[in-house]
Phi, psi and omega in degrees: 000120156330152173258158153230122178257194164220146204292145202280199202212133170301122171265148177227112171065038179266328185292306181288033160260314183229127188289140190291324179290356188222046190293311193308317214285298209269349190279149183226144133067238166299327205290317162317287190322309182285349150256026163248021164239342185260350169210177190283110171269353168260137185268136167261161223216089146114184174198155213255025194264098201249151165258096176302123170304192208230323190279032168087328199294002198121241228150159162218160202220154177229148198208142163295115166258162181285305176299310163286337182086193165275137167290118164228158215246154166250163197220126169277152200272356190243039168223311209119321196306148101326143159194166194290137188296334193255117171303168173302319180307308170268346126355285192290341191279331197280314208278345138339274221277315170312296182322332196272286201300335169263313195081028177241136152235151191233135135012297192225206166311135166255057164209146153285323180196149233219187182220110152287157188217151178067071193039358185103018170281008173198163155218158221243154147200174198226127214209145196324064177071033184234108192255125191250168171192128176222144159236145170021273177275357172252349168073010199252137169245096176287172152259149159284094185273123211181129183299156171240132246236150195228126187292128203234154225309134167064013172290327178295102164107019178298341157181142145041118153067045201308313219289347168250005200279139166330287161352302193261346178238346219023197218229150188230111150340155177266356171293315235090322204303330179236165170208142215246138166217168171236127166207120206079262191220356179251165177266122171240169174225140194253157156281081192319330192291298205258321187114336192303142191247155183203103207266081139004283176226184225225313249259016163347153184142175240254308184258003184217103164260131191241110165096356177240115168302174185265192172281314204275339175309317196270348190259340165245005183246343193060057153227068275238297177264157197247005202212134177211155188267146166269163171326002178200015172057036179258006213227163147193138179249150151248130165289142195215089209238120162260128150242047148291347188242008155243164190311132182255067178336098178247149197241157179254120164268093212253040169278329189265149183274016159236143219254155138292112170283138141224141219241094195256137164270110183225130188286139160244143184001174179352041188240146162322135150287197139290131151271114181249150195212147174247161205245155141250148194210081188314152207256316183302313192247355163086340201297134128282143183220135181261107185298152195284052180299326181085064205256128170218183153324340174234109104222178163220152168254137161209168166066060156299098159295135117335157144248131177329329185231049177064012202247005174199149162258135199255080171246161200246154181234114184274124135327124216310314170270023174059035181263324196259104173243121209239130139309045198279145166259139175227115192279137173345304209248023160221339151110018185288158162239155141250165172244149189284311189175108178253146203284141161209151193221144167322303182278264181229162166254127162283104174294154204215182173221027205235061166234116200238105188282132203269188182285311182310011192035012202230355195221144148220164177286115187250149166249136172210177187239032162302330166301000196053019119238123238267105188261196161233137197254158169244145188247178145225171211281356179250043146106349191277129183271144177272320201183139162236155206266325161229148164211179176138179189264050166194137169240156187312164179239276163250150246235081188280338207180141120199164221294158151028242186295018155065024171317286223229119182260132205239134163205184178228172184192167193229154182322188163293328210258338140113012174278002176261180158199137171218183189218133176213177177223154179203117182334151221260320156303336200102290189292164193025056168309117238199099156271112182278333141277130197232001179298085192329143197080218196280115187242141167222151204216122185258134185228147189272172225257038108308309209052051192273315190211169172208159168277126177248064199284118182205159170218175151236217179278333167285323176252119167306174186280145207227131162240121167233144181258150196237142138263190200286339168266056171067352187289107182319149186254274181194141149346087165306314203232098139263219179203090185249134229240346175283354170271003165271312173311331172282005188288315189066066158270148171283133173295124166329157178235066164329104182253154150254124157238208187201148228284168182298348169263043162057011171246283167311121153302116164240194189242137177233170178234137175249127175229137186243140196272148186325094176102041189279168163239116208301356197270343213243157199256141167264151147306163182235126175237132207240118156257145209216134138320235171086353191280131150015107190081001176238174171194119169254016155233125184189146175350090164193187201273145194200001183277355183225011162287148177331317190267018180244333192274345164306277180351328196285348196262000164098038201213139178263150158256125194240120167229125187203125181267143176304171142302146185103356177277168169263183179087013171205035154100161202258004140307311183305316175306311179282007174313287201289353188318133157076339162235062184291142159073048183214316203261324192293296171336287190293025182246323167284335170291271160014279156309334186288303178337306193268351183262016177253032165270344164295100193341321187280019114267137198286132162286357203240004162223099189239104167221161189225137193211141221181153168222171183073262155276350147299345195278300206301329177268353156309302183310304179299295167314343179273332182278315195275324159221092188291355203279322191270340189228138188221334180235136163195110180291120163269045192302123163037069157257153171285112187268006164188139182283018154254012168267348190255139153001134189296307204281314187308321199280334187263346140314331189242329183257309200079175230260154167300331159276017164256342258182006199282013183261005165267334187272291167344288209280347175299309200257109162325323189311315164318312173307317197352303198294328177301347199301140170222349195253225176275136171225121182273129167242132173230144160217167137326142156312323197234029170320139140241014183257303176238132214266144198280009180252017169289323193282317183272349148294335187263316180310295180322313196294305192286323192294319178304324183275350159103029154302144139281113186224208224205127195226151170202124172263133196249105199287105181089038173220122201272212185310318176257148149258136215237167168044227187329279175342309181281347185263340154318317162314298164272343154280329165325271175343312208273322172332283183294033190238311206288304200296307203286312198282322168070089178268165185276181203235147181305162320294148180305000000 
């Protein structure tokens, strides 16, 4: 499920209102807000953003000539120096063999920017639609002769990041010599040399994708690509998703006067999935093999490996409620599976990505949460476990790097408490587990694909953001990145507040951030604004710099902002995570309820003007909180919320509930629609037109619902807009919101 954040708001003439030098004295009220939306007030020094070179060697940078064009540079990471990344030979070789090849000549290089490919024994670039490839040891630069892939019809936002997406670009072979598309619903593959196309499967449509993902794989699995090349490109496994049998969504694109249908495959709760299945297809003889999954409506394939030597494939297999997950090898040419090895959990399993194959093709590192915190195992490939690497009341988070000589496996993990995130290394063996970061708080971390060095990007509640490069044994280099923090400090803003509090079962600790506006006055009561998640898979607390965030810059609005995350987030172990199995909106809710309580007993809130705001599962826990405890929540803007889980996606949703027919006094206690009749205070609903993640008939359920019980509330549509909203809209969106917080909650106006 999307995060929806909100978006800053355009300042119009806030700098020549307040003078820089006299920020602490003059800024008031709106005026503060809007100029913390409209620039950065803390500055930063240097960037923590590096391109790591592919051999171990550094990193590189590009600088402009007035003569030359741009330059790019290799910078070694443990000196500093600069030197030019391209010798002169090959300089001249590319733009020589380019002038040939084009009829265009050039100056300098003829790219701004470019990819190594093949480990860096080559690199790729794009020229007015035009695709080179060269490599290295042979000094030789071709063109890629290859179709150019036209993004097809409702594809846009079909998942996370289209514009980069396999769908909109296709696959490149790991030689080059070919390249894999999808056009329409079949696979084709071109012959890079000559241009010859060669069309893979036939049998394509509106219910049969060969090689084009579906909606819900990429969006609750990250399972992004449909397709993968084998190891020596003679090969291609696919995915082959029968949707006939699921549900067909329709959404109308009415801007135009003859209105658009579009007809989305979308699974809904306990309704068919797709069947999916993986395919194999020698690119020469056109022969296919259907791998054995036993693949139906209630299973998912996910996560398809190559093994280095092309004769098996390693993909995992969930059961419908993701409780049960199998590791299977599948051989190519007969389409047999084994299984390696299986997970299995009371509640779900988390699909992962930390399944990693060593150089011997024969052992790889895997992760898990069966200890109920997500440790790392070393495997082989027939099921034996070898070593487990880490343990202990805390979990791994991810999987960074490991080195060469297959020594020291580099990852991050996060405290108990789930407010840290640190970085460590730990022999291959299991021994001398070695934390390498010791600075308190959020540490991320870029490391080069050597594992020679890393980038150490980090802030806490104290320390602003800081980047530094290290080598893989912790040793500071130098400083990338500083912060310097006084013209926010003149600002006289309150410093954030790390609150604990304690969850509705009366035990569990959670963590809030308290934000208070610049110059409060403890005698006078503010509304309180709760912006809210909450939902699976998020955490909105943590270790980190939190004084120039949305909600310090809200606060500035005459409002204290109270954010705590509930039971059911992740990064603090998969008891904690399983709070909610089976109860979405029931335990998280009484866990925010809990929290309102005990922190509006501070005299400077008012308890009796409470507002609250979200979007996606943040829209759904608004909506609940104003219906289910109206006495307690009094304002609350809802954006594209789900109003009841048998309208959202099988898989996300039956990870947490399982199907309404097994689970339904969970689907019942779950859902607003019932509540309706509770509403007393202001309710803002805002959506898309053309949501396709939570469909605009979640908002028009609730409407039907609120008009039966004869409420009022406040409605705004956003036309020709999916989940997120962008551009106009979005900033319409976000003055809207805040617009309505102010107007309903009445914060006082400067002077307190």
């Amino acid at each position: 499920m999307m995060r929806i954040g909100v978006s800053a708001v355009a300042a119009i003439g806030v700098l020549s209102v307040i003078p820089s030098q006299d920020l602490g004295a003059q800024a008031r009220g709106r005026e503060l807000y809007e100029l913390m939306g409209s620039t950065r007030l803390a500055a930063t020094t240097g960037t923590p953003m590096v391109r790591w070179l592919p051999d171990g060697r550094g990193y590189y940078t590009s600088r402009r000539d007035a003569e030359r064009g741009l330059q790019f540079f290799r910078v070694d990471a443990g000196t500093g120096r600069e030197s030019p990344l391209f010798d002169r030979a090959t300089a001249d070789a590319i733009r020589t063999q380019y002038a040939q090849l084009t009829g265009s000549s050039v100056t300098g290089l003829p790219f701004t920017t470019f990819e190594f490919v093949q480990d860096g024994r080559a690199l790729t670039f794009t020229t007015e639609k035009k695709h080179f490839h060269y490599v290295f040891e042979t000094r030789r630069l071709r063109q890629l002769h290859r179709p150019e892939i036209e993004p097809q019809p409702y594809t846009q936002d079909l998942m996370r990041g289209m514009a980069g997406s396999q769908l909109w670009n296709g696959t490149y072979s790991p030689d080059y010599a070919q390249f894999a598309f999808v056009r329409d619903f079949d696979l084709y593959v071109t012959n890079t040399l000559t241009g010859d196309e060669k069309r893979l499967t036939a049998d394509g449509n509106l219910d049969t994708f060969n090689g084009r993902p579906n909606w819900v794989y990429p969006e609750e699995f990250n399972q992004r690509d449909a397709y993968w090349f084998s190891p020596d490109g003679t090969r291609l496994a696919y995915y082959r998703s029968d949707e006939g049998e699921v549900h067909k969504y329709p959404i109308v694109h009415d801007l135009a006067a003859e209105a658009e249908l579009e007809l989305q495959s979308y699974p809904k709760a306990g309704e068919p999935n797709p069947t999916v299945v993986l395919r194999i297809v020698d690119i020469a003889s056109g022969e296919t093999v259907e791998i054995e999954t036993n693949s139906t409506p209630d299973n998912y394939i996910v996560r398809p490996i190559w093994l280095p030597d092309g004769n098996e494939v390693l993909l995992q297999r969930l059961n419908r409620h993701q409780s049960v997950l199998e590791l299977l090898a599948a051989d190519v040419r007969t389409g047999q599976t084994r299984t390696i090895l299986t997970e299995r959990e009371p509640a779900f399993v988390n699909v992962h990505d930390d399944c990693t194959l060593l150089k011997d093709g024969k052992r790889f590192l895997w992760s898990s949460e069966r200890s109920g915190w997500r440790h790392l195992y070393l495997y082989a490939l027939d099921g034996t476990q070898l070593a487990q690497l880490t343990n202990g009341s805390w979990p791994v988070s991810s999987v960074t790097g490991i080195d060469r000589d297959e020594r020291w496996v580099y990852f991050t993990g996060n405290d108990t408490t789930g407010l840290e995130t640190r970085f460590f290394r730990v022999g291959l063996d299991g021994s001398s587990l070695q934390r390498l970061t010791t600075a308190p708080g959020t540490h991320r971390i870029s490391m080069d694909p050597a594992a020679r060095y890393y980038v150490d990007s980090y802030s806490s509640f104290t320390t602003p953001s800081t980047a530094n490069l290290h080598r893989t044994d912790g040793t500071l280099i130098r400083n990338l990145m500083s912060t310097d923090t006084a013209r926010l400090d003149s600002l006289g803003l309150e410093p954030p507040e790390l609150v604990v509090v304690t969850a509705a079962d009366g035990v569990t600790k959670l963590h809030g951030m308290l934000y208070k506006p610049a110059g409060y006055n403890p005698a006078v009561a503010y509304p309180l604004v709760i912006p809210v998640y909450g939902g699976p898979h998020s955490k909105a607390v943590s270790n980190q710099f939190y004084h120039e965030s949305n909600d310090q810059r809200l606060a500035q609005l005459g409002f204290v902002v109270w954010r705590v995350d509930n039971r059911g987030l992740r990064n603090r172990g998969k008891a904690f995570e399983a709070e909610t199995y089976l109860k979405l909106g029931q335990v998280d809710l009484d866990d925010q309820v809990a929290a309102l309580k005990q922190i509006s007993k501070r005299p400077y809130i008012d308890a009796t003007r409470v507002g609250t705001y979200g979007g996606s599962y943040g829209g759904y826990m608004t909506v609940l909180a104003l219906l289910k405890e109206p006495d307690l929540f009094h304002v609350g803007v809802a954006h594209a919320p789900v109003t009841d889980w048998r309208n959202y996606d099988t898989i996300y949703t039956e990870r947490y509930m399982r199907t309404p027919q097994e689970n339904k006094e969970g689907y019942d206690l779950g859902s607003p629609l019932p509540y309706a009749a509770n509403l007393k205070g202001k309710l803002l609903l805002t959506h898309g037109s053309v949501d396709n993640n939570v469909h605009p008939g979640n908002t028009i359920q609730l409407i039907n619902a609120l008009i039966d019980a004869g409420k009022r509330f406040d409605l705004m549509l956003y036309p020709e807009n999916r989940h997120g909203v962008r551009g106009a809209a979005g900033r319409h969106l976000s003055e809207l919101r805040i617009d309505y917080l102010v107007e309903h909650l009445n914060p006082p106006t400067y002077p307190w």
